[in-house]
N, C-alpha and C positions, 0 to 999 in steps of 0.2 A: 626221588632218589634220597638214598640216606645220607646227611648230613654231612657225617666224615666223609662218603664217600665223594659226594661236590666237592669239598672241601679241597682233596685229595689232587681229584681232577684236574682244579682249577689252579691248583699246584703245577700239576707236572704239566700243563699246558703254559704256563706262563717257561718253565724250565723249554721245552718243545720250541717257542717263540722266539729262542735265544739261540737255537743251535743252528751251525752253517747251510743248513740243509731247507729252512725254513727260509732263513735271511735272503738265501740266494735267488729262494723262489718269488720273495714280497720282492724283487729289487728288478729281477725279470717280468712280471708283471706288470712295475711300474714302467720299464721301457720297451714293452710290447701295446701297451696304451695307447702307445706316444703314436701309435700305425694302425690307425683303425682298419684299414681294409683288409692288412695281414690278421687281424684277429678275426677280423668276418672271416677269413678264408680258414686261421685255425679251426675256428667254431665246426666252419662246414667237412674239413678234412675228421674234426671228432665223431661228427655227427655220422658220418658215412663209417668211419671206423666203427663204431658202435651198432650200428643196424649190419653191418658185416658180420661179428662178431655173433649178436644174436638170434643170425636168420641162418647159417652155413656153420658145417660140420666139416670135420674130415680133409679129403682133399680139396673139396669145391671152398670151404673155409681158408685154405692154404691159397689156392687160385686168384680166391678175389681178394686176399689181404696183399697179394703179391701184384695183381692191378694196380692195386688202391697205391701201393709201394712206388711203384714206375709213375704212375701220373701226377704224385707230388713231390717228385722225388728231387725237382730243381729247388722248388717253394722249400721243401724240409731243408735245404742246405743254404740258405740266407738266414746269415749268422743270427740277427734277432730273431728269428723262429726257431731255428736250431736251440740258441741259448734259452729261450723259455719252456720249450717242448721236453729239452734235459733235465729243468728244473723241475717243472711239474711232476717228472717220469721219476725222479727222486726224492720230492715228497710223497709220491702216491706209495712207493715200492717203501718209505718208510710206517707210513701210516699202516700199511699191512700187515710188515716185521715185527709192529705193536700191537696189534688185534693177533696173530698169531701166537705174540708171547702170552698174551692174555689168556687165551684161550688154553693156550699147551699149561698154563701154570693154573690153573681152574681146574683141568683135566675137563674139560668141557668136548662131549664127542655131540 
């Protein structure tokens, strides 16, 4: 990578490190830790959310996300899952808002 451009990176990531959206999420993770078994069960609700995702289309996609919905649907609402599940869900939808502007400002098709 070019030089300025690490440079750059290493910049707006330290800037990135700083904003509430990151914090909230290093600060949830640190007390989602603290519950190993809840994180085993995040892990396996990811994990099934993901093979849903890219095995099903259409309605049958709509079907089993809405299974997957109802059967953890007690686990999703114990507030420390809930709060790190938000967190993660707001770093991920930022980090994309930033690859998008990337790419729209590139003009990158």
């Amino acid at each position: 990578m070019d030089e300025n451009i690490e440079g750059y990176t290493r910049e707006f990531l330290e800037k990135l490190k700083t904003t509430d959206v990151y914090l909230n999420y290093v600060e949830q993770v640190k007390k989602i830790n603290n519950y190993p078994d809840l994180l085993r069960q995040i892990n396996e609700y990811r994990d099934e959310s993901f093979m849903i995702q890219n095995k099903y289309e259409g309605e049958e996609l709509y079907d089993k996300t809405d299974e997957l919905s109802q059967r953890y649907e007690k686990f999703l609402e114990i507030p420390v899952v809930d709060d790190f599940m938000s967190a993660e869900l707001a770093l991920v939808r930022t980090m994309q808002d930033i690859n998008m502007y990337i790419v729209e400002g590139l003009d990158f098709h």
